[in-house]
N, C-alpha and C positions, 0 to 999 in steps of 0.2 A: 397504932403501934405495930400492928400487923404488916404493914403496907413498910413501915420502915424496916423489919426483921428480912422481909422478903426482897428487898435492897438490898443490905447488906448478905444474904445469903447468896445472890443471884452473882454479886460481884466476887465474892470470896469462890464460888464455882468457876468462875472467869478468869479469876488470877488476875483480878482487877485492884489497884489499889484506890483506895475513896479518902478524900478528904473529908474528915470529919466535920472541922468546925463547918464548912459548907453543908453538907449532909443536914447537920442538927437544925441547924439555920432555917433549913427547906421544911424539913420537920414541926418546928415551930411555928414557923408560917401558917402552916396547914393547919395544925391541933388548934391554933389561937382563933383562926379565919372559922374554921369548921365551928368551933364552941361562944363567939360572939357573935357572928353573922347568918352561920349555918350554912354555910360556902365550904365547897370541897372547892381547892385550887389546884391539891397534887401536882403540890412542885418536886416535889420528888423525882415525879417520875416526867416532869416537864422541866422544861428551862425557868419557869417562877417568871416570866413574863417584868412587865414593868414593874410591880411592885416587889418583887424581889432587888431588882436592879439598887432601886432607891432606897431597899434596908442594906442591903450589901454596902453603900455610902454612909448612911445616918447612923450606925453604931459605931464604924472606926472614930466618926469623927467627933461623937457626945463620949466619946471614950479617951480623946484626944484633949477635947476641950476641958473635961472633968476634970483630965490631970496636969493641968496647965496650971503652974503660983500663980499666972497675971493672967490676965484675958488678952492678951496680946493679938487676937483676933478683930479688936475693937479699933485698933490702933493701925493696925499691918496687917493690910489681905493678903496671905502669900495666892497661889494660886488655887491650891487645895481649899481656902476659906471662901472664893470666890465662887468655886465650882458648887461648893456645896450651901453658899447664896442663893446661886440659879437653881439649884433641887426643890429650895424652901420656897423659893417664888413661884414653880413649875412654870420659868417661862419657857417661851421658844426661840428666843433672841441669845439664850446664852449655848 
């Protein structure tokens, strides 16, 4: 928590503007990784490396699909269902 006050403190000195939902995102990463695995990642104050990459994809799209009436994804891969195909495979090919 500390580590985040001192983010947003250090940017508001700066005249920085911060995206939040990113911010929290970074944040959560870290408090979840740190309290299951006992992994500091501090992404916060890194770029969140690859497994950032891959939550920044799999929420829009379990968010996407939630609120979908049909599963239309079953049916018709537009490209965004494709991409996020190759995520769940972690292949190299896509």
């Amino acid at each position: 928590m500390q580590r985040l006050e001192r983010h947003c403190n250090e940017a508001a000195r700066r005249g920085l503007a911060l995206d939040i939902q990113r911010l929290l995102t970074h944040f959560t990463v870290d408090v979840t990784t740190n309290l299951a695995f006992g992994i500091d990642l501090n992404t916060l104050q890194g770029d969140g490396g690859e497994l950032q990459e891959h939550l920044s994809k799999l929420f829009p799209m379990l968010s996407r699909r939630l609120t979908l009436p049909i599963p239309c994804w079953r049916y018709v891969k537009l490209p965004i269902d494709r991409d996020f195909d190759c995520l769940k495979a972690a292949s190299s090919r896509c």
